[in-house]
SELOKE-651886 format. One record per residue: x, y, z of N, C-alpha, C in turn. Coordinates in steps of 0.1 Angstrom, whole numbers, plus 5000, padded with zeros to 4 digits. Example, Ala and Ser with C-alpha at 12.3 -4.5 7.8 and 13.67 -1.06 7.14 Angstrom:
REM SELOKE-651886
R  n.x  n.y  n.z ca.x ca.y ca.z  c.x  c.y  c.z
R 5132 4943 5078 5123 4955 5078 5132 4967 5078
R 5128 4978 5071 5137 4989 5071 5129 5000 5079
END
This chain:
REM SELOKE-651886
R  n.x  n.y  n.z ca.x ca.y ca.z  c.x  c.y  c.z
R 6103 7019 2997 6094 7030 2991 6096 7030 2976
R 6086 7030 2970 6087 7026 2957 6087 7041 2948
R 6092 7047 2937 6086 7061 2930 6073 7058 2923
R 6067 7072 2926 6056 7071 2917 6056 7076 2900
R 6046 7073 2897 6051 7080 2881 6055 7098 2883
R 6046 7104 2892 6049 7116 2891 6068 7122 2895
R 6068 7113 2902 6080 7113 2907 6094 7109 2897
R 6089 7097 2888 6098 7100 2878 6097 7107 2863
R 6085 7117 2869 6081 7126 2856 6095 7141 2858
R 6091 7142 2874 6099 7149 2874 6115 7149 2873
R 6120 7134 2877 6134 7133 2877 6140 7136 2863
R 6131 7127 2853 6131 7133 2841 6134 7144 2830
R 6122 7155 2843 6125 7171 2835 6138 7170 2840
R 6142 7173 2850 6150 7183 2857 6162 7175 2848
R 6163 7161 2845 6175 7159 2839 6177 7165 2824
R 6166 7164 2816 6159 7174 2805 6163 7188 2804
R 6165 7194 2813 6165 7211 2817 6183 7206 2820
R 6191 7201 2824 6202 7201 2828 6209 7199 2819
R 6206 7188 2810 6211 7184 2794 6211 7196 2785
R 6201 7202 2783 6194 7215 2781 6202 7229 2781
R 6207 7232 2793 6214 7240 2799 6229 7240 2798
R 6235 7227 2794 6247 7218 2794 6246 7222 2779
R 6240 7219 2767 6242 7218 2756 6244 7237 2751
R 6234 7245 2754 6233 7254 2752 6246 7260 2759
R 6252 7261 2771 6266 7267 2772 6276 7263 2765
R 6274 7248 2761 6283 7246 2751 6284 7254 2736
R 6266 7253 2732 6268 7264 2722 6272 7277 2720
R 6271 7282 2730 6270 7299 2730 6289 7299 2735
R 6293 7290 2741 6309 7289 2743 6319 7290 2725
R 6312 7283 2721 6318 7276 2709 6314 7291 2699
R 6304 7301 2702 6299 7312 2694 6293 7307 2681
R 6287 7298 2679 6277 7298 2667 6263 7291 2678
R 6253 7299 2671 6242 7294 2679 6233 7289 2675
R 6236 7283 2661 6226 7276 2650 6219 7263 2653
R 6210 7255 2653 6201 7245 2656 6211 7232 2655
R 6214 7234 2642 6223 7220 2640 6236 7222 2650
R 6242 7232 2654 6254 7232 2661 6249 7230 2677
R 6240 7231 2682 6228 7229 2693 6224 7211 2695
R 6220 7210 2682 6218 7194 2683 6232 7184 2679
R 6241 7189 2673 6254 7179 2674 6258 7178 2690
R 6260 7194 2696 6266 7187 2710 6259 7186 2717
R 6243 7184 2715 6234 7175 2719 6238 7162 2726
R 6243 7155 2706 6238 7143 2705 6253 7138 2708
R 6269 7148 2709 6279 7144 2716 6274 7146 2728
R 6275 7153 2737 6269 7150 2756 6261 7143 2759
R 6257 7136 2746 6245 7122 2754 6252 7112 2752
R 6260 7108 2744 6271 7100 2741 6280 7098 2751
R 6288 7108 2755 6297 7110 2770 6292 7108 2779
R 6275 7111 2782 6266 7105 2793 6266 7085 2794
R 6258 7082 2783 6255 7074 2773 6264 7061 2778
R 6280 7061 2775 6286 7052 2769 6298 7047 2784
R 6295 7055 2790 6304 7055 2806 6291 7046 2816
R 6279 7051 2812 6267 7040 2823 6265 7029 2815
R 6265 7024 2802 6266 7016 2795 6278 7003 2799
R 6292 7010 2796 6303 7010 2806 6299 6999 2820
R 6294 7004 2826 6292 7004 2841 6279 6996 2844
R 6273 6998 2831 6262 6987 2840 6264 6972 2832
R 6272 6970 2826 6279 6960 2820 6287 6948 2826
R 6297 6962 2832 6302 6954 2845 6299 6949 2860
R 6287 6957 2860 6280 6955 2873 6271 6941 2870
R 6263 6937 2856 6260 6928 2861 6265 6913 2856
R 6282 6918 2851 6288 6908 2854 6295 6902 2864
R 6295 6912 2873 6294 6908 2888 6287 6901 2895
R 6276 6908 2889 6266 6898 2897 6262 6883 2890
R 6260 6886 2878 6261 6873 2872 6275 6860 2881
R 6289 6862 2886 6298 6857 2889 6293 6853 2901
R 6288 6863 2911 6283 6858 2925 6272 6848 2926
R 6263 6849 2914 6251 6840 2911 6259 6825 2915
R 6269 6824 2905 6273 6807 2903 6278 6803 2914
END
């Protein structure tokens, strides 16, 4: 069963609204609630997302690359 676009419109938001929600407790933790302090640990929690699947899909398809030969 294949996704439709609508289907990964929504997977999308909801990941959108969680990033979202994630960034903002982080701001309002930290007590300054200014745009730029909103978009730094933005653009840190996408990084921490970011660099672990990067990570990971790296090694996955050097695996697979290995089973090819």
């Amino acid at each position: 069963m294949k996704m439709k676009k609508w289907d990964w419109f929504i997977v999308l938001l909801l990941i959108a609204v969680g990033l979202s929600c994630l960034t903002m407790s982080t701001t309002w933790m930290i007590g300054s609630g200014s745009f730029r302090n909103y978009f730094t640990n933005f653009l840190q929690i996408c990084l921490w997302i970011v660099i672990p699947v990067i990570g990971a899909g790296i090694i996955y398809f050097l695996i697979k690359s290995k089973k090819g030969d």
